[in-house]
N, C-alpha and C positions, 0 to 999 in steps of 0.2 A: 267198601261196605255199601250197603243199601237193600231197599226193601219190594225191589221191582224186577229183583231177577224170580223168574215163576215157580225155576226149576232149583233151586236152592234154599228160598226164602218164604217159599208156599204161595196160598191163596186164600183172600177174605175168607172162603167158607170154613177151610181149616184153622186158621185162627177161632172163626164162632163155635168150630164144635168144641177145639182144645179148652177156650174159656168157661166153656156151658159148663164141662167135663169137670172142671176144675173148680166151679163155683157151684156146682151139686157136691163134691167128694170133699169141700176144705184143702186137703193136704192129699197130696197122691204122688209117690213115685214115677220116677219118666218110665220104666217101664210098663208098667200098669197103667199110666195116661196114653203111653203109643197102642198098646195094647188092647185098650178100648174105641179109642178112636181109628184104627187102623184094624179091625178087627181082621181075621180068616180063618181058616178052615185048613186041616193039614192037609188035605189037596194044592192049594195052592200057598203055603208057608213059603217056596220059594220062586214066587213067579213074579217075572219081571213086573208087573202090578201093581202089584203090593211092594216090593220095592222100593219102587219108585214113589207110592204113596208114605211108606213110613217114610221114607228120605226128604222128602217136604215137609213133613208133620213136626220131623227133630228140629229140620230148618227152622221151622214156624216158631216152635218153640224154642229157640234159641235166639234167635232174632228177637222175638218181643217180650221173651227176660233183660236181653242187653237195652230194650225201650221202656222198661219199668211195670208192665202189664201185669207179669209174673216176677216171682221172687221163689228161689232155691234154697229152703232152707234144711239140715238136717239129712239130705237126702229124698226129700220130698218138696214138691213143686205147691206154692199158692198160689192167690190173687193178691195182689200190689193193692189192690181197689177194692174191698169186697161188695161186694151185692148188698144194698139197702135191707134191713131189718122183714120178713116178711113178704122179699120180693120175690115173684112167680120168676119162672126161666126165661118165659117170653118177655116177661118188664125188662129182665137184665139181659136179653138178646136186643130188643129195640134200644137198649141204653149203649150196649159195647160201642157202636161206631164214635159217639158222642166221646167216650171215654180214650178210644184210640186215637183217635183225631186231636187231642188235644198230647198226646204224648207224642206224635209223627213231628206236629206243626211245633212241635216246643224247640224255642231257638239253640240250649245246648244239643237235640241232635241233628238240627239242620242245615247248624254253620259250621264252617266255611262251605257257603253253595260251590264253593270252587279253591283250587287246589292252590298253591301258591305259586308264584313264576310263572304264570301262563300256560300252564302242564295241560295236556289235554288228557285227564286221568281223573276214575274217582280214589285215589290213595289218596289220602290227605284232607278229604271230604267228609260233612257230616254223615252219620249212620243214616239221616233218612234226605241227604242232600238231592238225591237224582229224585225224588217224591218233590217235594219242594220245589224246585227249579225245574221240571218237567208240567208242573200243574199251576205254575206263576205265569211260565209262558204260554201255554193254553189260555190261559185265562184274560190274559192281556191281549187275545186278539181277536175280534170279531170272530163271536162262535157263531153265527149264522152261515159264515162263508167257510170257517174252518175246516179243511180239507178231513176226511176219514182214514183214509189211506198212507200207513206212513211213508212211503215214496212222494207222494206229494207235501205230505206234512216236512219231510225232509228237505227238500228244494227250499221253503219259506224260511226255515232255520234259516239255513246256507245262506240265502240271501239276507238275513237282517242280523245275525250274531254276530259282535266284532271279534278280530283274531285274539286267539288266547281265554275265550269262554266260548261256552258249547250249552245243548241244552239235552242232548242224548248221546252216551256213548255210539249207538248201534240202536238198531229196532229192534232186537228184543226187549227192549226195556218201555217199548209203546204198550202192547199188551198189560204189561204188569200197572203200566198208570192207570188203564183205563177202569182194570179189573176193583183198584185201593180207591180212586175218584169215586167211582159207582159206589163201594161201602161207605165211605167217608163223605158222603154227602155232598158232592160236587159236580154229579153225575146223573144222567139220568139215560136211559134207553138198555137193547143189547147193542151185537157186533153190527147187525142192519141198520140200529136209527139211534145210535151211538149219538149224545150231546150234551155238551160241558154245561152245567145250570149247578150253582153253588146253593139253589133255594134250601135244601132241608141241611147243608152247613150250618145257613142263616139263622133259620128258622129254628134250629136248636143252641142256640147262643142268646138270644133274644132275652132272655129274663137276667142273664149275665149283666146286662150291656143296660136297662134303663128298669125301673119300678115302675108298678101301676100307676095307670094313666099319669105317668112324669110326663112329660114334653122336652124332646131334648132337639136343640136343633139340625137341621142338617150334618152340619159341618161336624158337630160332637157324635153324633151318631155314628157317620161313616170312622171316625176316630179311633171310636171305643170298637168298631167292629173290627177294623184294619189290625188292633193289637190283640184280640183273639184269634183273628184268623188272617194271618199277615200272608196269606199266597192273595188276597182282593186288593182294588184300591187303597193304597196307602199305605200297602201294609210293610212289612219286614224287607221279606222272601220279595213280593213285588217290584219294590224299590228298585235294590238291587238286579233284581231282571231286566228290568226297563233301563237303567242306568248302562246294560251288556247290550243293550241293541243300537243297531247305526238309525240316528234321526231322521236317515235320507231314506229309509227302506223302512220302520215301523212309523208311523204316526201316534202319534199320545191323544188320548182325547180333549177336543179343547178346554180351556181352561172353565172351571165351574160344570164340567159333565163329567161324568161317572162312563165307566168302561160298557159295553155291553154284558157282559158274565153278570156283573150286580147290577145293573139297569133291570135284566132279565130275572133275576130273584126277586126284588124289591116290589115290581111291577104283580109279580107271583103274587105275596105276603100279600098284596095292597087288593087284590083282586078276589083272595080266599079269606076278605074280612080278618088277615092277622095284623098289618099294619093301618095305620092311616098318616098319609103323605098329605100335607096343612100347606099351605101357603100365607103368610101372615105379613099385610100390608106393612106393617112398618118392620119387617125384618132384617137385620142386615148385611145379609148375603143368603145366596139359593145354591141351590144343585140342581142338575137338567138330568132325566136319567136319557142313556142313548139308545134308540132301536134298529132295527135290522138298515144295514145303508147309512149311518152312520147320523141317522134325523133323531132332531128332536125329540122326546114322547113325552114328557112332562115334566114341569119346573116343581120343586116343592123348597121350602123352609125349616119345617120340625118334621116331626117323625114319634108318634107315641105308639103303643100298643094297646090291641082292639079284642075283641072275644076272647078266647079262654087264659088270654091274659093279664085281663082286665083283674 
């Protein structure tokens, strides 16, 4: 199972249109939802096209029924979630990623990231495990140097993964990561200038995680963030990654620094006036976040939130 093959289980855009679709109509039947979203013309009712588009669209929607998005009742399809009271389409467009992101990363469908006995298979895996474990080991390694290319990205696996855990079946399932990261907020760029940055993950969890002007320290902060969104430091999915790579081939970042992926966010937040990074003389431990080259950039202590937080 999984949600990164392109050609069975769709793509971000199809999911936003099926949801829009679904959150305008209430209740709509799967044909009348394929039907809309897949629309044509009896010129082309049987061209390989269209096709191939309804055949993603059913995927689509079948896959993130079984993730909770959607719910089938009666013969008609809702939303699991509905749309806040009075909200425009575009409110609840900018809100979906937020809302799928939290049912991808949720730990019944991500565990077991790996299959049992050292199988190199996803049978036996969570529904959205190769998500998970494909976007933990990105994340865990210097995105500055991170290769684009999965022939190169390939090699790095090989050389840091111990035998009996893997991080991609095959490379088709690179594309599909890059396509769900980009929606899911852990992403930024197209295919040209393609780069892992988890800033708007962060940045939409942020009022989950601490109340106005609270002060939470470092330590608590990255805590609370790791258990909303456990592919970062500390988290879940991360752990467990780190824990399948050989010591002698990945390096961890030193002890009290932060990875670059959230060195790189946090730096973000702190610079577009959403966080502020405190340093507090009598503290009693810090965090370094890490920059490109594996240097220093800044030591901080708490960590509150600043404008439209406030």
């Amino acid at each position: 199972m999984t949600i990164l093959n392109r050609e069975n289980d769709g793509l971000p855009s199809i999911l936003l249109t099926l949801a829009v679709t679904v959150a305008r109509e209430k209740a709509i039947s799967r044909d009348d939802l394929l039907s809309i979203c897949v629309p044509f013309s009896p010129s082309d009712r049987d061209s390989d096209k269209r096709k191939d588009l309804s055949s993603r669209a059913s995927g689509t929607l079948i896959r993130w029924t079984a993730l909770g998005l959607f719910v089938e009742e009666g013969g008609k399809f809702r939303l699991a979630i509905e749309p806040k009271r009075g909200e425009s389409t575009q409110s609840f467009s900018d809100r979906l990623p937020t809302v799928c992101r939290r049912l991808v990363l949720d730990r019944d469908q991500g565990n077991p990231l790996w299959p049992a006995g050292g199988r190199i298979s996803e049978e036996g895996t969570g529904v959205t495990a190769d998500f998970c474990r494909g976007l933990a080991w990105c994340l865990s390694q210097d995105i500055y140097s991170l290769p684009s290319s999965y022939g190169e990205l390939e090699s790095h696996i090989t050389e840091q993964v111990k035998p009996g855990r893997f991080v991609f079946l095959n490379d088709t399932r690179w594309p599909g990561l890059r396509d769900w990261a980009r929606f899911l907020g852990f992403a930024t760029g197209d295919d040209t200038g393609f780069f892992f940055d988890p800033t708007e993950a962060v940045r939409s969890e942020l009022t989950e995680l601490t109340k106005s002007k609270e002060s939470l320290t470092a330590a608590e902060f990255v805590a609370r963030l790791s258990r909303r969104l456990p592919v970062l430091d500390k988290g879940l999915y991360r752990i467990e990654m780190e824990e399948a790579l050989k010591p002698e081939k990945w390096t961890a970042p030193p002890l009290g620094y932060l990875s670059t992926s959230l060195s790189f966010a946090l730096r973000r937040l702190q610079k577009q006036g959403v966080l502020g990074l405190a340093t507090l003389a009598d503290a009693e431990s810090q965090l370094t976040l890490t920059r490109q080259g594996g240097r220093a950039w800044e030591s901080f202590t708490h960590v509150n939130l600043l404008g439209e937080f406030q």
